[in-house]
ZADO-1210 file (C-alpha; in nm, 4 decimals, padded with zeros to 6 digits):
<atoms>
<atom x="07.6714" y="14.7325" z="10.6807" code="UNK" pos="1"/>
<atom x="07.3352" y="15.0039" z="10.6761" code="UNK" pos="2"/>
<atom x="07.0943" y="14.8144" z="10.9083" code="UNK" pos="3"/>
<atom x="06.8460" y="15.1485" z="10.8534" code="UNK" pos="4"/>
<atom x="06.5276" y="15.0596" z="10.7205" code="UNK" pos="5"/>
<atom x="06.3787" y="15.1936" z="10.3742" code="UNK" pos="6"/>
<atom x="06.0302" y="15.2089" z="10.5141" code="UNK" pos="7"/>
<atom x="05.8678" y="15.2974" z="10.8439" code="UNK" pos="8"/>
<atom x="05.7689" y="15.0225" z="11.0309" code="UNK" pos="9"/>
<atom x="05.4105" y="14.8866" z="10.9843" code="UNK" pos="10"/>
<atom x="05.3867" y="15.0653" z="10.6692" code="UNK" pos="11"/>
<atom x="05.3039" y="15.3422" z="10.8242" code="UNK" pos="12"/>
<atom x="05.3805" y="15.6466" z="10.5785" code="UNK" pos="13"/>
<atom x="05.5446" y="15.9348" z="10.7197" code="UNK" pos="14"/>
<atom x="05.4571" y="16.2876" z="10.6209" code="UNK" pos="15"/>
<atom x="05.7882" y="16.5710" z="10.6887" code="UNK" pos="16"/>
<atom x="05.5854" y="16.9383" z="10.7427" code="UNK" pos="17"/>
<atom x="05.8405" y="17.2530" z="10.6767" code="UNK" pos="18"/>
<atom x="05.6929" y="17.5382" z="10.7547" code="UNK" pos="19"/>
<atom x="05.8459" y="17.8264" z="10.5328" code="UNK" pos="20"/>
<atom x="05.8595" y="18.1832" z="10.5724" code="UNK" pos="21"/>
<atom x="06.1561" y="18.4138" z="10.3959" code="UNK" pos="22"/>
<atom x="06.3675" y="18.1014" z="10.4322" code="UNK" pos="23"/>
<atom x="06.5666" y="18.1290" z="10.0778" code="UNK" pos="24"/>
<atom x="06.8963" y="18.1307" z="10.2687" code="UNK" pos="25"/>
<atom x="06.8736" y="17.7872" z="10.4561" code="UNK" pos="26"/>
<atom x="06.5657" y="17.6328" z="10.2601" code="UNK" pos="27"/>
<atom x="06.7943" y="17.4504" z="09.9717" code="UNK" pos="28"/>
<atom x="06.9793" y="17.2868" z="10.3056" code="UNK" pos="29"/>
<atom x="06.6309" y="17.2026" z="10.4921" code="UNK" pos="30"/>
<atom x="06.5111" y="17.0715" z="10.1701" code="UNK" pos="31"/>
<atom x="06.8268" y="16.8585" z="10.0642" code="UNK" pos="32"/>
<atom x="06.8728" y="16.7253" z="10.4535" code="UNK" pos="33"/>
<atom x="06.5384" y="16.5705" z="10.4254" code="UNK" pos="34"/>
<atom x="06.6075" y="16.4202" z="10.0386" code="UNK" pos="35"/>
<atom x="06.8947" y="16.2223" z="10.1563" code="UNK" pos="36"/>
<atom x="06.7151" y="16.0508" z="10.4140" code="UNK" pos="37"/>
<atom x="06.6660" y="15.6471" z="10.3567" code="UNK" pos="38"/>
<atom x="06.3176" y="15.6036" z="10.4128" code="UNK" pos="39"/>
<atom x="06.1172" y="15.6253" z="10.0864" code="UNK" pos="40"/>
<atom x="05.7337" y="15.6180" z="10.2229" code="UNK" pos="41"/>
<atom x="05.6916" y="15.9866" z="10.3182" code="UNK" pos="42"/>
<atom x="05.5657" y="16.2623" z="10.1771" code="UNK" pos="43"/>
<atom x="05.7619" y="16.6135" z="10.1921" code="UNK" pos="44"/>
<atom x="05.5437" y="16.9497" z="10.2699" code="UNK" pos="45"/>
<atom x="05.6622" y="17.2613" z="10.2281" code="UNK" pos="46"/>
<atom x="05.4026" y="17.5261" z="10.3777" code="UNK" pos="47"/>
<atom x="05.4940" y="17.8705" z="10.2593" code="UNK" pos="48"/>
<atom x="05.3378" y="18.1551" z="10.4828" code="UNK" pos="49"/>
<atom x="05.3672" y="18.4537" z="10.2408" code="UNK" pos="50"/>
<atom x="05.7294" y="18.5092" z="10.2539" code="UNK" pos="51"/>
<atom x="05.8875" y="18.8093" z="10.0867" code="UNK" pos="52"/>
<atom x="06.1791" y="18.6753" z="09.9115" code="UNK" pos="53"/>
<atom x="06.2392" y="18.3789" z="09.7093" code="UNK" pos="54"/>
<atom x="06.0850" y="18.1098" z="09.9743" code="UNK" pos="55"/>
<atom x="05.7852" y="18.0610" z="09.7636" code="UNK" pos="56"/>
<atom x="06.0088" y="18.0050" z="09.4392" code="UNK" pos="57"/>
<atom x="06.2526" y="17.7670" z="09.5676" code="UNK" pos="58"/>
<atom x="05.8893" y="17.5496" z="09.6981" code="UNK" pos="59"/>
<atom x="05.7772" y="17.5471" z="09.3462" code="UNK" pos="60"/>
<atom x="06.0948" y="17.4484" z="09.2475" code="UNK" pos="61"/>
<atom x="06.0948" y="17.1216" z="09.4596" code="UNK" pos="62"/>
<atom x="05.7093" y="17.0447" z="09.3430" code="UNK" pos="63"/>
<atom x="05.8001" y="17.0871" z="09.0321" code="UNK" pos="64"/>
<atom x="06.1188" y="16.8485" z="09.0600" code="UNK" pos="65"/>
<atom x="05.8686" y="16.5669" z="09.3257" code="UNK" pos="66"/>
<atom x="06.0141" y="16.2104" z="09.2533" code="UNK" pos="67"/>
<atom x="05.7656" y="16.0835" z="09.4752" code="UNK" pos="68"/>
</atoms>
């Protein structure tokens, strides 16, 4: 039986901050290790810093795709 909880306790809302620089190797992972997660009151920001290769692509991807 899952005893985790789907929301933080008190209702407090939880806010995940990835910061991202040329990161297009292990981003897709970051990104899909926080997805799976139970709790559905957070927010998830990805804070690209100017990276050279496809960081800032693969960030737009997952804004574009938000199910929040």
């Amino acid at each position: 039986m899952d005893t985790r909880q789907t929301s933080a306790p008190n209702g407090v809302f939880l806010s995940v901050i990835v910061p991202v620089y040329n990161a297009e190797k292990t981003l897709h992972a970051c990104v899909q290790s926080i997805l799976v997660q139970i709790l559905e009151n957070y927010e998830l920001l990805l804070i690209d810093d100017g990276s050279q290769d496809a960081s800032a692509d693969i960030c737009k991807y997952y804004a574009a795709k938000d199910m929040h």
